[in-house]
C-alpha positions in Angstrom: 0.0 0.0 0.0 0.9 3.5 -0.6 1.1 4.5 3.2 4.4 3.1 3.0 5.8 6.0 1.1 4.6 8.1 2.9 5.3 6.6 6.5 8.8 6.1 5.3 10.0 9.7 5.7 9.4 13.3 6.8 10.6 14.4 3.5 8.3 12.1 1.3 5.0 13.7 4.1 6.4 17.5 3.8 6.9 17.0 0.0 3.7 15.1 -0.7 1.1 17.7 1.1 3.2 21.0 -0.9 2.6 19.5 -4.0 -1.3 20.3 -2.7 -1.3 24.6 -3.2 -4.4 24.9 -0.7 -2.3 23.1 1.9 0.9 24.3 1.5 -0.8 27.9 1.9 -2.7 26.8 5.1 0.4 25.6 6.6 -0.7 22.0 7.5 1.7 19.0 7.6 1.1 14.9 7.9 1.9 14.0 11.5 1.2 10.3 11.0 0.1 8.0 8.3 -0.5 3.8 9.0 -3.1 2.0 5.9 -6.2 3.7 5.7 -5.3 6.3 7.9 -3.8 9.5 8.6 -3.2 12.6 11.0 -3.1 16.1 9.8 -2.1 19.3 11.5 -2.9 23.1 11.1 -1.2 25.3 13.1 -3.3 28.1 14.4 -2.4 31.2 12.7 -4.0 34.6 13.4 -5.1 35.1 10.4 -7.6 32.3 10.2 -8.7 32.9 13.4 -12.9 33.6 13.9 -14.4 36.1 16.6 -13.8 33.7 18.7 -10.3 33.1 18.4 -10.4 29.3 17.0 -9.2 28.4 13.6 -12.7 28.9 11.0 -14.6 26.5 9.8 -13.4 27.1 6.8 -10.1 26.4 7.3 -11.2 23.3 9.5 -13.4 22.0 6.6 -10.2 22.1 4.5 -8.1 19.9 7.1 -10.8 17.6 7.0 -11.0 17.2 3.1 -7.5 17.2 2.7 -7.0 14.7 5.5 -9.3 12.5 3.6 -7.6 12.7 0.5 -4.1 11.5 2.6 -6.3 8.5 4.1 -7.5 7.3 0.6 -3.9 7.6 -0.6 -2.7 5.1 2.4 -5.3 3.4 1.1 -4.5 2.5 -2.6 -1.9 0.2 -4.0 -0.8 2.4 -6.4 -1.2 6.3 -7.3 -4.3 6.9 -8.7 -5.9 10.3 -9.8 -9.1 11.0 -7.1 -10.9 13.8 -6.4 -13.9 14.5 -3.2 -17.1 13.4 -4.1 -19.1 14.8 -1.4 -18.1 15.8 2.1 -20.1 16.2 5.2 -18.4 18.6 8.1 -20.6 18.6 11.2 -19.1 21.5 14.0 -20.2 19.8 17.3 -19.1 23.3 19.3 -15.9 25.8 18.1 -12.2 24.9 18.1 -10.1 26.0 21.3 -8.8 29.6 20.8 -5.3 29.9 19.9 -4.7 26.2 19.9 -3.5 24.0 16.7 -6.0 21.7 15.0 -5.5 17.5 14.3 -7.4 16.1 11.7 -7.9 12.2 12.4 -8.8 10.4 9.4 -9.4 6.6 8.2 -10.8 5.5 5.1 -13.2 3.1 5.8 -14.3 1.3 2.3 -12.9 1.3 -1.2 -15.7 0.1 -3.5 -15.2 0.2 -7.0 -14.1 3.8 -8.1 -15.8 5.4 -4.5 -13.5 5.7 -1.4 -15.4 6.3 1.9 -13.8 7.9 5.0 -14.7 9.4 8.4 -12.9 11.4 11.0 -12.8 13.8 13.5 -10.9 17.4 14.4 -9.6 18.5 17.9 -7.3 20.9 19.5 -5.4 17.8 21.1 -1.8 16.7 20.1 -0.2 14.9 18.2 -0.1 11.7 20.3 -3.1 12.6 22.5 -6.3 13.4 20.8 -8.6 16.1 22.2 -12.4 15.9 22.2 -13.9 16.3 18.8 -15.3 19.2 17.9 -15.8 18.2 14.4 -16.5 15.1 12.5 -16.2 14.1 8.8 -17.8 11.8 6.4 -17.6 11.9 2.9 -17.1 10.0 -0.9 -13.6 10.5 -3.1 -14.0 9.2 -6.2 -11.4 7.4 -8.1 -10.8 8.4 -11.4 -10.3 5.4 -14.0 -7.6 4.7 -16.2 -6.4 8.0 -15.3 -2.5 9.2 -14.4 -1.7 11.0 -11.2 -1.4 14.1 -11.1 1.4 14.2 -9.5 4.6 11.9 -10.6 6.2 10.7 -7.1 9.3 8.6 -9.0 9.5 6.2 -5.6 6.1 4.5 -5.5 6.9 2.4 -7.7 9.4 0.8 -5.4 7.5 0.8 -2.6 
């Protein structure tokens, strides 16, 4: 499975979630990948703060989806194109103010060209969840016959 790339080095993480523009902009960074799963940081930063001093949703929502995408990846034996599907965030109370923000992701099924995950979000770290204050479900569909996006020269060795 793919997670072994990933799980392999820092540098293959750091270099795999750049090559993403959204998340190398946000800041976040893959604290931990195992198959079908993954953990996902975003360091608080001011400047996606809400009133109430938490990262916003927005900026959660995008943990979440990109978390996903990381989870589907540990998934597959080899690199496939995929995209999100649909994705359902549901805010069970805001993030802590001033405090980073883990995404925990697994992908739970991969049936034909659909891959479904779940997860949750909390102001925890990185060994020691937090309460939720978010969860995630949603659909990434795999795109047939296609090329990734992305060339990452090692998989093929993995």
């Amino acid at each position: 499975m793919l997670y072994r790339y990933l799980e392999s080095s820092a540098e293959h993480r750091r270099d795999y979630i750049t090559r993403i523009p959204h998340s190398a902009a946000l800041g976040m960074d893959i604290v931990e990948v195992g198959a079908r799963r993954c953990v996902l940081r975003l360091p608080f930063q001011q400047s996606l703060a809400d009133a109430h001093g938490g990262l916003a949703g927005g900026a959660v929502s995008a943990l979440l989806d990109n978390a996903g995408g990381v989870a589907v990846f540990c998934s597959l034996e080899r690199a496939t194109d995929f995209s999100t599907l649909s994705l359902r965030v549901e805010f069970i109370t805001a993030p802590a103010a001033g405090r980073d923000v883990f995404a925990r992701v697994e992908c739970l099924r991969l049936e034909g060209r659909r891959a479904h995950i779940r997860g949750v979000a909390d102001c925890g770290d990185a060994d020691q969840p937090g309460p939720p204050f978010a969860t995630v479900s949603g659909v990434f569909f795999l795109k047939p016959h296609s090329q990734p996006l992305h060339e990452l020269e090692t998989l093929g060795n993995v």
